[in-house]
N, C-alpha and C positions, 0 to 999 in steps of 0.2 A: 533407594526409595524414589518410585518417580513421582514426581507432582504432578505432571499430565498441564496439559497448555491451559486451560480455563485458571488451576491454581496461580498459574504462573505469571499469567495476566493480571488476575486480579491482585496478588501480592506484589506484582511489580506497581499496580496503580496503587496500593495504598503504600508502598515506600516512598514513590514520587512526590504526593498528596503529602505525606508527613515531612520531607524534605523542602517540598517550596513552601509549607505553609512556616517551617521554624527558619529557613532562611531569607521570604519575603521582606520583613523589615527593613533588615538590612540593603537589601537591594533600591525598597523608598528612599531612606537615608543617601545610597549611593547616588541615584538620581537629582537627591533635592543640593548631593555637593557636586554635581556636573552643572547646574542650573547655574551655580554661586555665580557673582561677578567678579572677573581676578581681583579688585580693590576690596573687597570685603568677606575673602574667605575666611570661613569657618571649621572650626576640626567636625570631625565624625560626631562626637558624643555631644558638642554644642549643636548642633545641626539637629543631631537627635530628641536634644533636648528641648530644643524651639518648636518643635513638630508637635511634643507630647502639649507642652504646657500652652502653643495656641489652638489647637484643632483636637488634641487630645488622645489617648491611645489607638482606638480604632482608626485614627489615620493614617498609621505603619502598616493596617491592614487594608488601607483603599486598594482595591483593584481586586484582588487576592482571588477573590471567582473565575472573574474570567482568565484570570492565570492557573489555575488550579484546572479548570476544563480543559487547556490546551495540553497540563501536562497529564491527563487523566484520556483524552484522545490519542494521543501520539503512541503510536504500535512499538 
């Protein structure tokens, strides 16, 4: 069965889209323990956990648009 290029496009963009939106978080997390100072590292899930309870959930999701556009452009 062929999909034909338009399907193929489009369901590659909503794989994409559904992939960086459930592994974004993680990546903020990743960022906020590169940031750390070596004197005061933090594990992943402490890290994660200071993110939700100062600035609150929607802050694992900052950025998340214009990440989602780049992978939603890319051929």
């Amino acid at each position: 069965m062929e999909l034909g290029p338009m399907r193929t496009l489009l369901y590659g963009a909503i794989v994409g889209t559904c992939a960086e939106a459930s592994t974004y978080p993680f990546e903020v997390v990743r960022r906020q323990l590169q940031m750390q100072v070596q004197a005061i590292k933090l594990s992943a899930l402490t890290t994660c956990t200071k993110i939700v309870e100062q600035r609150g959930i929607p802050a694992l999701y900052a950025g998340l648009v214009p990440s989602l556009l780049q992978v939603i452009s890319q051929p």
